[in-house]
C-alpha positions as CSV (number, residue, x, y, z in Angstrom):
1,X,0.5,28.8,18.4
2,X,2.0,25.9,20.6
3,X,3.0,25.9,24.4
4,X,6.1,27.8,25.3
5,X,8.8,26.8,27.4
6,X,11.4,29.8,29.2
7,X,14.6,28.1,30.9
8,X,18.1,28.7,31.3
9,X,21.0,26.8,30.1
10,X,24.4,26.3,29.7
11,X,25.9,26.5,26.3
12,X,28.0,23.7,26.0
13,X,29.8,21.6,22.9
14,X,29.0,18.4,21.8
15,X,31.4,17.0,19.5
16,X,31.7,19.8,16.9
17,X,28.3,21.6,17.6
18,X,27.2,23.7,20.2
19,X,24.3,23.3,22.1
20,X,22.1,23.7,25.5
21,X,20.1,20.9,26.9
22,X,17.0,21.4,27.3
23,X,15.5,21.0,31.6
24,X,14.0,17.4,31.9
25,X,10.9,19.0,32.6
26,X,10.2,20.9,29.5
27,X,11.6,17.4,27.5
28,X,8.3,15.8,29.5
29,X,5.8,18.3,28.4
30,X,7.3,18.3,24.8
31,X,7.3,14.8,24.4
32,X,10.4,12.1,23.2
33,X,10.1,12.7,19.5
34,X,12.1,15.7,17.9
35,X,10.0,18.6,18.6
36,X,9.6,21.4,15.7
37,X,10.0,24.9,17.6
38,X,10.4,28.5,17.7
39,X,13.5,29.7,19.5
40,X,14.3,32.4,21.0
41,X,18.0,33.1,22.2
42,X,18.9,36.0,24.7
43,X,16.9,39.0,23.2
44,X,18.3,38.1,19.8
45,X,15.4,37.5,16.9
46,X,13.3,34.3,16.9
47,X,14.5,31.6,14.8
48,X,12.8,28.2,13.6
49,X,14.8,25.2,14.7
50,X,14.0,21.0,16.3
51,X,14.4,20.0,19.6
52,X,17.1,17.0,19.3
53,X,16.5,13.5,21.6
54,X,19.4,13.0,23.4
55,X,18.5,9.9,25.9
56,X,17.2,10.1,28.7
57,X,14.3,11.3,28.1
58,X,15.9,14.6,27.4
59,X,16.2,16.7,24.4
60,X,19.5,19.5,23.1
61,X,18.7,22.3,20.8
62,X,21.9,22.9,18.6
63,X,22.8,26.6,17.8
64,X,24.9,27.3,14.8
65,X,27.3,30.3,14.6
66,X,25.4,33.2,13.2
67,X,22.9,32.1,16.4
68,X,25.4,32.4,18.7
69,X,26.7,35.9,17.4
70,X,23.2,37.5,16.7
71,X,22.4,36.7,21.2
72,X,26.4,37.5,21.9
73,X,26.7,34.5,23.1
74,X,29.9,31.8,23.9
75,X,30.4,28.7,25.1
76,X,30.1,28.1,28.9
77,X,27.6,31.0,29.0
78,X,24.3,30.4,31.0
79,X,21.8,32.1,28.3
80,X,17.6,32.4,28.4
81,X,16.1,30.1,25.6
82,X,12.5,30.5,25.2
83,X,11.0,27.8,22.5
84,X,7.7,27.5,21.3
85,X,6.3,24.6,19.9
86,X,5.8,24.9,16.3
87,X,2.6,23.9,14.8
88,X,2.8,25.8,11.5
89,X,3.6,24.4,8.2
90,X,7.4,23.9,7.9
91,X,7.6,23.6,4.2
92,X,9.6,25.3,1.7
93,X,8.6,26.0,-1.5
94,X,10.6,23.5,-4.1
95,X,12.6,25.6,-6.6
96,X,11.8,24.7,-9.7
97,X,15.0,23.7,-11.1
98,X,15.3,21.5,-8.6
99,X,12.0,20.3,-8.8
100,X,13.3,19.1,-12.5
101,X,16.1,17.4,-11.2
102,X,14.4,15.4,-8.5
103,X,11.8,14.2,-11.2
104,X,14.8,13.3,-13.8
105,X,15.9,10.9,-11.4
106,X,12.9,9.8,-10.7
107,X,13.6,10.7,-6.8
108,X,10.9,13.2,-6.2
109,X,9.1,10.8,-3.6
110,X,12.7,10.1,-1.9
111,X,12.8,14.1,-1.5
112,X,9.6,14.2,0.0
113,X,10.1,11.4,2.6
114,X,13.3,13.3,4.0
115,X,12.8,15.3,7.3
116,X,11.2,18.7,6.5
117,X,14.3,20.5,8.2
118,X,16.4,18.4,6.0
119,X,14.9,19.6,2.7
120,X,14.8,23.4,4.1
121,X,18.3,23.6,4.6
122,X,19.1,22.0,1.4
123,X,17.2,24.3,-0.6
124,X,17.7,27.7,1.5
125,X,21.5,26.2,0.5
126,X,21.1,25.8,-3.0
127,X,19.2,29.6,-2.7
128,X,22.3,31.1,-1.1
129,X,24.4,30.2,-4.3
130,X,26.0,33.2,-5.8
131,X,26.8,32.3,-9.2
132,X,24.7,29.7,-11.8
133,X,27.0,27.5,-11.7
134,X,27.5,27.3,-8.0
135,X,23.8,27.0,-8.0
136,X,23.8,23.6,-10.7
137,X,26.7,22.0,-8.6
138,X,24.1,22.7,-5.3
139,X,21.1,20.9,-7.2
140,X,22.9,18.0,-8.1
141,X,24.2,17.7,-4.6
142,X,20.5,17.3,-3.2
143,X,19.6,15.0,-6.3
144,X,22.5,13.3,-4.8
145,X,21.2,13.3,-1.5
146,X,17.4,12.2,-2.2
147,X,19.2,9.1,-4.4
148,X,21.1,8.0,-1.6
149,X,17.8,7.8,0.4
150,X,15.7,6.1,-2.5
151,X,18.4,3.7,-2.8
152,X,18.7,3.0,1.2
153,X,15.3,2.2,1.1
154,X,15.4,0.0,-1.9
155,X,18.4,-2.2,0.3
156,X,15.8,-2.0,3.4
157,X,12.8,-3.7,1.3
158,X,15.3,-6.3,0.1
């Protein structure tokens, strides 16, 4: 288990997304990098999420909708957030259909090199698909995606 961090904050928006930022004094202890955590929101259930740099030495932690509902929580609201570093293994198991995909396109080392919250939500994504062909259209989007990084690279080393 890593430290943890209680603190009070202000849900605010930032652009589209909501978010609290996180005291300067628990961005210190955490460090600059984007900081894997365990969040807790009012008394709702713990959920996995990153601390986001935000300059200044500061981090945000973004809260999606079904976050916000499940604490009963709105914008402008001053709510407890309790985050716990997160030193356990974040990976998700690759589907295997996807796993295909990736390796048709030769991509399968592109997947790999994305961020591990990147690759969650893509496949807890392509898991939420209702119907087969939902689920095709879903896999071919994250092929998509995992090109698009193999070939960014490729233009980097040239």
């Amino acid at each position: 288990m890593g430290e943890k961090y209680a603190f009070t904050s202000k849900l605010v928006r930032f652009t589209v997304l909501y978010c609290v930022d996180v005291p300067a004094a628990v961005s210190r202890a955490v460090g600059r990098a984007r900081v894997p955590v365990v969040v807790r929101v009012a008394r709702a259930a713990p959920f996995r999420a990153t601390l986001q740099p935000s300059g200044g030495a500061r981090h945000r932690l973004f809260l999606n909708g079904e976050v916000r509902e499940a604490a009963g929580v709105q914008l402008g609201d001053r709510i407890a957030v309790e985050v716990r570093v997160d030193r356990e293994p974040r990976e998700v198991p690759l589907p295997p259909d996807l796993a295909e995909a990736l390796e048709e396109e030769g991509v399968l080392a592109a997947w790999t090199s994305m961020p591990p919250g990147k690759r969650e939500h893509l496949v807890r994504w392509i898991d939420k698909a209702a119907q087969e062909t939902t689920r095709q259209k879903r896999v071919a989007r994250a092929v998509e995606e995992a090109l698009a990084r193999h070939e960014k690279r490729i233009d980097r080393e040239m």
